[in-house]
Backbone atoms as SQL, in Angstrom:
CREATE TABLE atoms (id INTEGER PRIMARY KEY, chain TEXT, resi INTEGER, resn TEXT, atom TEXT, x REAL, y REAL, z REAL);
INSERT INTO atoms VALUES
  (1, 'A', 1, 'UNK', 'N', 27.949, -47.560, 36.576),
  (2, 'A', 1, 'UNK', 'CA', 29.199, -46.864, 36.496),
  (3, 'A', 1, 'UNK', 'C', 29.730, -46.572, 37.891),
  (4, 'A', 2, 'UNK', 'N', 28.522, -46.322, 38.680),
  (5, 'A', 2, 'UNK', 'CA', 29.643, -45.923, 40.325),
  (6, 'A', 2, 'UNK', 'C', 29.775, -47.084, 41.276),
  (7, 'A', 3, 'UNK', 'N', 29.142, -48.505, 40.552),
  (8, 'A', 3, 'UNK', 'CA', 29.888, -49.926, 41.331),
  (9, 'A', 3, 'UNK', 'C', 31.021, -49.696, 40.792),
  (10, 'A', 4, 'UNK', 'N', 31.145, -49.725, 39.489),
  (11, 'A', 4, 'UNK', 'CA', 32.601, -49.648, 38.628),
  (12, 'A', 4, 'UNK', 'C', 33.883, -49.147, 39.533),
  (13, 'A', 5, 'UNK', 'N', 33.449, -47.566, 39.603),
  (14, 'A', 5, 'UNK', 'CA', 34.424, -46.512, 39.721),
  (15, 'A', 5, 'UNK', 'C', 34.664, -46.970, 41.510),
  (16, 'A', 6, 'UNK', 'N', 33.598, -47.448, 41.975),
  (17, 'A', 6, 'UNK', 'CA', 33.738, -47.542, 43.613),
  (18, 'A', 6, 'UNK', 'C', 35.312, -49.118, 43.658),
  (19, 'A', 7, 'UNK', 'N', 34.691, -50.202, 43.064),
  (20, 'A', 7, 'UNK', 'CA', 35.527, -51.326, 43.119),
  (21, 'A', 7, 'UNK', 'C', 36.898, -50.968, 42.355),
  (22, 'A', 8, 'UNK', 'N', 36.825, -50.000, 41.567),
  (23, 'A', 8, 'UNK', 'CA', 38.625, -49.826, 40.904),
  (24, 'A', 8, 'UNK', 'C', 38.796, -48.906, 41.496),
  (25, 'A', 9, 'UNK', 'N', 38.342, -47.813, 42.578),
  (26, 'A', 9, 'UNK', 'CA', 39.387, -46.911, 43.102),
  (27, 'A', 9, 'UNK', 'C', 38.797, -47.067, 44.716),
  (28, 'A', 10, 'UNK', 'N', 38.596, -48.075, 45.201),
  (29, 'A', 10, 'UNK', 'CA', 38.356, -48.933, 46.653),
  (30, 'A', 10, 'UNK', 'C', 39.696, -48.870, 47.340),
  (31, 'A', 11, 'UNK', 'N', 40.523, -49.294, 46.364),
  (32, 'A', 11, 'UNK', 'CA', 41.844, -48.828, 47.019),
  (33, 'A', 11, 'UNK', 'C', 42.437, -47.749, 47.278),
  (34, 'A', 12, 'UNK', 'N', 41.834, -46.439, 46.589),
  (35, 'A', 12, 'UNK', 'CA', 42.858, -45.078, 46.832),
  (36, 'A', 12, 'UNK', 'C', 41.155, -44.358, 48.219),
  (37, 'A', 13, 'UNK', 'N', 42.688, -44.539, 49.287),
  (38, 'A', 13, 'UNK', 'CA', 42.011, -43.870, 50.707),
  (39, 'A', 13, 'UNK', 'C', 42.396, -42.531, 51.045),
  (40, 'A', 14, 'UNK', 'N', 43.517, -41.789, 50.362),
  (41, 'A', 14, 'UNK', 'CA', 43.606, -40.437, 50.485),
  (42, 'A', 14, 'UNK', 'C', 42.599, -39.770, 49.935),
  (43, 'A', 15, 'UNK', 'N', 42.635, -38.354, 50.998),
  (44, 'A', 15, 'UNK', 'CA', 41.374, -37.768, 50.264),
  (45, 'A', 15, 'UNK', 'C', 41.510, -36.733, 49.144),
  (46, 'A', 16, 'UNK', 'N', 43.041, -36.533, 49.235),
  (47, 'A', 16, 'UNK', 'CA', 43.385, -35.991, 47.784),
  (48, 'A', 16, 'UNK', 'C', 43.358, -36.538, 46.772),
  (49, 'A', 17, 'UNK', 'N', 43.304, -37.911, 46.471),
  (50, 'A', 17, 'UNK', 'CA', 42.880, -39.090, 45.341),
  (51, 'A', 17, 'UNK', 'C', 41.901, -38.577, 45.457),
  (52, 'A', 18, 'UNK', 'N', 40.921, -38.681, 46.529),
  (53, 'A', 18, 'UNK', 'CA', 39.227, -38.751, 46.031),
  (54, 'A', 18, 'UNK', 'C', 39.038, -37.213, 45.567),
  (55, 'A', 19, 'UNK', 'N', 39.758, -36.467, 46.036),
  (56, 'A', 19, 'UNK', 'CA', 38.986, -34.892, 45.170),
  (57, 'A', 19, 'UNK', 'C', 39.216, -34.794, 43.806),
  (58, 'A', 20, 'UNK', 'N', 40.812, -35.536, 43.395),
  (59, 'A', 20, 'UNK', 'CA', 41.065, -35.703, 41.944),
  (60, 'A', 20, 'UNK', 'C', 39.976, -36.430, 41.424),
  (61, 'A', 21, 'UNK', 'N', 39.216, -37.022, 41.843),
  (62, 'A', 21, 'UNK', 'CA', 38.225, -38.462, 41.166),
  (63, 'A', 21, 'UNK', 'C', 37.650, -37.254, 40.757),
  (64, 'A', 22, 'UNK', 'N', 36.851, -36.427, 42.099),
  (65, 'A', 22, 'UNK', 'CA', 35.889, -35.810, 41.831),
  (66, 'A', 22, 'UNK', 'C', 36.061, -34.558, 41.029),
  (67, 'A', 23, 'UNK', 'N', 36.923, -34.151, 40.680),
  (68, 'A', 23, 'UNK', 'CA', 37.410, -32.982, 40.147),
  (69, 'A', 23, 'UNK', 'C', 37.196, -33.729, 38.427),
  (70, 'A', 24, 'UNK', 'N', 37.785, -35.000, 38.189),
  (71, 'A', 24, 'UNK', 'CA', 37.592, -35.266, 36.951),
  (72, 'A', 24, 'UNK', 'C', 36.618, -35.479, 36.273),
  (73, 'A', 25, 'UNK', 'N', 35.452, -36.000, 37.486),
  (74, 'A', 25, 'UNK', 'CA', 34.383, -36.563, 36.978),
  (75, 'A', 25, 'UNK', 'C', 33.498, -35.561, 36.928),
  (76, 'A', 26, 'UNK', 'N', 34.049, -34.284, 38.036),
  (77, 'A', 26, 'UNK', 'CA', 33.179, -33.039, 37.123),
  (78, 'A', 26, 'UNK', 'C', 33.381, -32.358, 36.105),
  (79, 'A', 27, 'UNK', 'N', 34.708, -32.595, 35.448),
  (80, 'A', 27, 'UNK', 'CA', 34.769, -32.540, 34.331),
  (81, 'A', 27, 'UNK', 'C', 34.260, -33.006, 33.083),
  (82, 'A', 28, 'UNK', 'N', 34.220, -34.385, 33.534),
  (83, 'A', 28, 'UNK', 'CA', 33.716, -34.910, 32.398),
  (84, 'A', 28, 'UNK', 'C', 32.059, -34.876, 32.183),
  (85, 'A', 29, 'UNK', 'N', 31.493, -34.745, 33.475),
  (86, 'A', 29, 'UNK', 'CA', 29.788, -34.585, 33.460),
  (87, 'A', 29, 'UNK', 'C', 29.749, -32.896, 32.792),
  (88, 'A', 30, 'UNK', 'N', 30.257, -32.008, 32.731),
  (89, 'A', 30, 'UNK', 'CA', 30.762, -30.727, 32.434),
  (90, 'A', 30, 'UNK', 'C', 30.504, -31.149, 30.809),
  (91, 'A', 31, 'UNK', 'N', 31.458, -31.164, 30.108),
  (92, 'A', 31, 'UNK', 'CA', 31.602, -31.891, 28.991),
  (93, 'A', 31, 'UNK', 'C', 30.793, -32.405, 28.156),
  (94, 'A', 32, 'UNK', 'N', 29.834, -33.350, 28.926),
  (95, 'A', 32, 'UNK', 'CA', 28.948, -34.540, 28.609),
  (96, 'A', 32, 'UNK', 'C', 27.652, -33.236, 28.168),
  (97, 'A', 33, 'UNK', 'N', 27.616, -32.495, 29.440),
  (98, 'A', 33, 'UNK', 'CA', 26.450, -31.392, 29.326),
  (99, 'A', 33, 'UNK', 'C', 26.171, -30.597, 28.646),
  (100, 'A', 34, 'UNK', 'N', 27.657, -29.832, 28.050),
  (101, 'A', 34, 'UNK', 'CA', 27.846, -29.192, 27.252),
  (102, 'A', 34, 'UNK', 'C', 27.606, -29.592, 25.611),
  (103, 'A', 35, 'UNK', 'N', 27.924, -31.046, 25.236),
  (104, 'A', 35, 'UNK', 'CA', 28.155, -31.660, 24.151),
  (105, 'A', 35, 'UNK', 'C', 26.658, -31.887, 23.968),
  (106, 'A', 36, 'UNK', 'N', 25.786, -32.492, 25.193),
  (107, 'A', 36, 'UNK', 'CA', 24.220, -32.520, 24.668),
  (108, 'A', 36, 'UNK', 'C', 23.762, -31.099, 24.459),
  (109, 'A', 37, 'UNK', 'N', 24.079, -30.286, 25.282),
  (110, 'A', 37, 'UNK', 'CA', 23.144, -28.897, 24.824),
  (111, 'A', 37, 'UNK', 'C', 23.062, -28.836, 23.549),
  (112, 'A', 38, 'UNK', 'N', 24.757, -29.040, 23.154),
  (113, 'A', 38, 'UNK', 'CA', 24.564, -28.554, 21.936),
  (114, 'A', 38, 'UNK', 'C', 24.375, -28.816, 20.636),
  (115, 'A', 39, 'UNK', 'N', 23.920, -30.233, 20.864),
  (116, 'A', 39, 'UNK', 'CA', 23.464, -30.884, 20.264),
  (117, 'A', 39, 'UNK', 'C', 21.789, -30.712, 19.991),
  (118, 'A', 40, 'UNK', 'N', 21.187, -30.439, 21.731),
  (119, 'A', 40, 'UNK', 'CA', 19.913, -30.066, 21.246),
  (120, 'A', 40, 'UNK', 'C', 19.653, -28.599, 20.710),
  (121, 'A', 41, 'UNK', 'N', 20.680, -27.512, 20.595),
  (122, 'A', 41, 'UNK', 'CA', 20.101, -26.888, 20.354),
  (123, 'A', 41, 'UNK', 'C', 20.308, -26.955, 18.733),
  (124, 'A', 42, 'UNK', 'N', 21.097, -27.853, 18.039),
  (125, 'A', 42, 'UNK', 'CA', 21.078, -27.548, 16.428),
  (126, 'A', 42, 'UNK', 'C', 19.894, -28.648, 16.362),
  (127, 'A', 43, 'UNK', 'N', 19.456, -28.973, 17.324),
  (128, 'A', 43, 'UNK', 'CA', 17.890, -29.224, 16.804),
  (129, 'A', 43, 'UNK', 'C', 16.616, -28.610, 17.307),
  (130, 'A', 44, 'UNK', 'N', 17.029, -27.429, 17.934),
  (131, 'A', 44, 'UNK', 'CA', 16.182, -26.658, 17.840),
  (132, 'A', 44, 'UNK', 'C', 14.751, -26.078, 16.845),
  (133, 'A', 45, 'UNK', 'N', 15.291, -26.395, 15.563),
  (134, 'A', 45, 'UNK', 'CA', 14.321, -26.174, 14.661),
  (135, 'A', 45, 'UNK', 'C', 13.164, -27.002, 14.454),
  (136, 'A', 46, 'UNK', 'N', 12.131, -26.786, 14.604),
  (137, 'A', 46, 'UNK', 'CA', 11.021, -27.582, 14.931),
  (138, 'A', 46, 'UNK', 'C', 10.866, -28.465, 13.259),
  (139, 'A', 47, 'UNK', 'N', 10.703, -27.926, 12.469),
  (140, 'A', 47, 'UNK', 'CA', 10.756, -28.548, 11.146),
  (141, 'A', 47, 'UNK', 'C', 12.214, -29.824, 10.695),
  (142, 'A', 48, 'UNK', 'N', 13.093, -29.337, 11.421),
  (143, 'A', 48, 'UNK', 'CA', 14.263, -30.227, 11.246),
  (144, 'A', 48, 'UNK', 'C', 14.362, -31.037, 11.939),
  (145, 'A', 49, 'UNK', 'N', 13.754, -31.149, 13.647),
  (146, 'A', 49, 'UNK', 'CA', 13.338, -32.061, 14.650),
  (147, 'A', 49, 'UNK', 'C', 12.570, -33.152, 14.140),
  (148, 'A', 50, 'UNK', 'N', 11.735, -32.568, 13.773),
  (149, 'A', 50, 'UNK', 'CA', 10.325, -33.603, 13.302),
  (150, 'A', 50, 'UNK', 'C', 10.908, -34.558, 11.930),
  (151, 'A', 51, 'UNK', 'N', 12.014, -33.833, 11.203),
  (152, 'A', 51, 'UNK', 'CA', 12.358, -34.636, 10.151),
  (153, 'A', 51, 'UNK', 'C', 13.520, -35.877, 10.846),
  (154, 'A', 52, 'UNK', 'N', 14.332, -35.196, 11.783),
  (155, 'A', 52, 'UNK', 'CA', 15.569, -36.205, 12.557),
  (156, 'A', 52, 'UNK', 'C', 14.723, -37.347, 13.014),
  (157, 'A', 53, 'UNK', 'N', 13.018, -37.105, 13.617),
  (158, 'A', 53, 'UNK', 'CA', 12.642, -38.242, 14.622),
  (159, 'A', 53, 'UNK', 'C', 12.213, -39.185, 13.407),
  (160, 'A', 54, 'UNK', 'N', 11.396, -38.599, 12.737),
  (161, 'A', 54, 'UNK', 'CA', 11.409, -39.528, 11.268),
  (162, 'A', 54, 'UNK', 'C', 12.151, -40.435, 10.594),
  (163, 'A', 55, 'UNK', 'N', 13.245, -39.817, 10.654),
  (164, 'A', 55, 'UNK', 'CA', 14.446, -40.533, 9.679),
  (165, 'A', 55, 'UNK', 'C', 15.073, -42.004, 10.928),
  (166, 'A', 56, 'UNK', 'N', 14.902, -41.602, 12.297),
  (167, 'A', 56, 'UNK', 'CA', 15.589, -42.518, 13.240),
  (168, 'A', 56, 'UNK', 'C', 14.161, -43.185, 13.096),
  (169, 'A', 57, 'UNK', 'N', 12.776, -43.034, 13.124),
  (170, 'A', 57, 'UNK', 'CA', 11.933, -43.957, 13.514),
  (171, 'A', 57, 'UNK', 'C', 11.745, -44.811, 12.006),
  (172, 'A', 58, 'UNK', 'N', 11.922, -44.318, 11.257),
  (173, 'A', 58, 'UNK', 'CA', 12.052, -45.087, 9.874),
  (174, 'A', 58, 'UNK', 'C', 13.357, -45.926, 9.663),
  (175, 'A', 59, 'UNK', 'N', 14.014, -45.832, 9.919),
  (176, 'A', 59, 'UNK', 'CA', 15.618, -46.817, 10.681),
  (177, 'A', 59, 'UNK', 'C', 15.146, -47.803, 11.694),
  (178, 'A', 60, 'UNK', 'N', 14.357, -47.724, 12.599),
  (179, 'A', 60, 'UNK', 'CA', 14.120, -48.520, 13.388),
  (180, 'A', 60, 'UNK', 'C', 13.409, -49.541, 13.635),
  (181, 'A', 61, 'UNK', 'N', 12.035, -48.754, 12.206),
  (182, 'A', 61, 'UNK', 'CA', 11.353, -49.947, 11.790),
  (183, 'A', 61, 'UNK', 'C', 11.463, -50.813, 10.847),
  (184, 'A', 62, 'UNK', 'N', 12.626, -50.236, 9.718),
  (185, 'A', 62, 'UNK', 'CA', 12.925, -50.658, 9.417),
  (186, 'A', 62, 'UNK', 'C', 14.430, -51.940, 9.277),
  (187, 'A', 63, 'UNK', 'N', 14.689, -52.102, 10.493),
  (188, 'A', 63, 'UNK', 'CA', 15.638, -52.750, 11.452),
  (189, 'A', 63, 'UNK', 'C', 14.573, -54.458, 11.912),
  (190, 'A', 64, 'UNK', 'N', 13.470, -53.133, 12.725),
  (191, 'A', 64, 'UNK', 'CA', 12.984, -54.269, 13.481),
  (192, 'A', 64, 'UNK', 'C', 12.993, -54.829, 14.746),
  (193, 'A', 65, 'UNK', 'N', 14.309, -53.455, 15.180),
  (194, 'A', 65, 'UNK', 'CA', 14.085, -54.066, 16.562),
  (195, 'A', 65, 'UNK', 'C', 13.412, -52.849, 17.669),
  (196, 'A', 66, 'UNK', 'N', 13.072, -53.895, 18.428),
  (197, 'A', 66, 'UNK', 'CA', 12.066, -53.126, 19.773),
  (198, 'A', 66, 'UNK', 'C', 13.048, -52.011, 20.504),
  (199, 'A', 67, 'UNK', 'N', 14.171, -52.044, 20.549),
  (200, 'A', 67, 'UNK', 'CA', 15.620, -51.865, 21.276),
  (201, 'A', 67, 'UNK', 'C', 15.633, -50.248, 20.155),
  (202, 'A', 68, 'UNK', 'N', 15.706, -50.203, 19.201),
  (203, 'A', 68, 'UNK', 'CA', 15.690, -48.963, 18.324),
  (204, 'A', 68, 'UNK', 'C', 14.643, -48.008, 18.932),
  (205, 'A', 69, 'UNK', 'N', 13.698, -48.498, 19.082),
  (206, 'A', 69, 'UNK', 'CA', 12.273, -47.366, 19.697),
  (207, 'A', 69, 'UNK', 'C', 12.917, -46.976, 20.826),
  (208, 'A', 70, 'UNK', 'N', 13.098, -47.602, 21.839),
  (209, 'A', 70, 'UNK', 'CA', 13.487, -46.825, 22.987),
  (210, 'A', 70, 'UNK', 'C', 14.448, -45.587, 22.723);
């Protein structure tokens, strides 16, 4: 992602472009952080955890692929 973001904004040399980059992209890592927390915490429940890893590892073997486990 930051070859990406480096080769499409290679061209913007102000450094007020680059604080907007960075201003957005702490937004969005902001966001990203927030959306996993809270995700782990409605799996917080140890009994409901153990049933989620189940249900994905039973999907996966039953798939077949190596790519699902990870």
């Amino acid at each position: 992602m930051a070859v990406i973001i480096n080769i499409v904004f290679s061209q913007i040399t102000a450094a007020s472009s680059r604080e907007y980059i960075e201003g957005i992209t702490g937004i969005i890592a902001v966001s990203m952080m927030l959306t996993i927390g809270l995700w782990l915490l409605s799996k917080s429940n140890v009994h409901a955890w153990n049933r989620y890893i189940d249900k994905q590892m039973n999907k996966a073997i039953a798939t077949g692929s190596i790519i699902s486990f990870a």
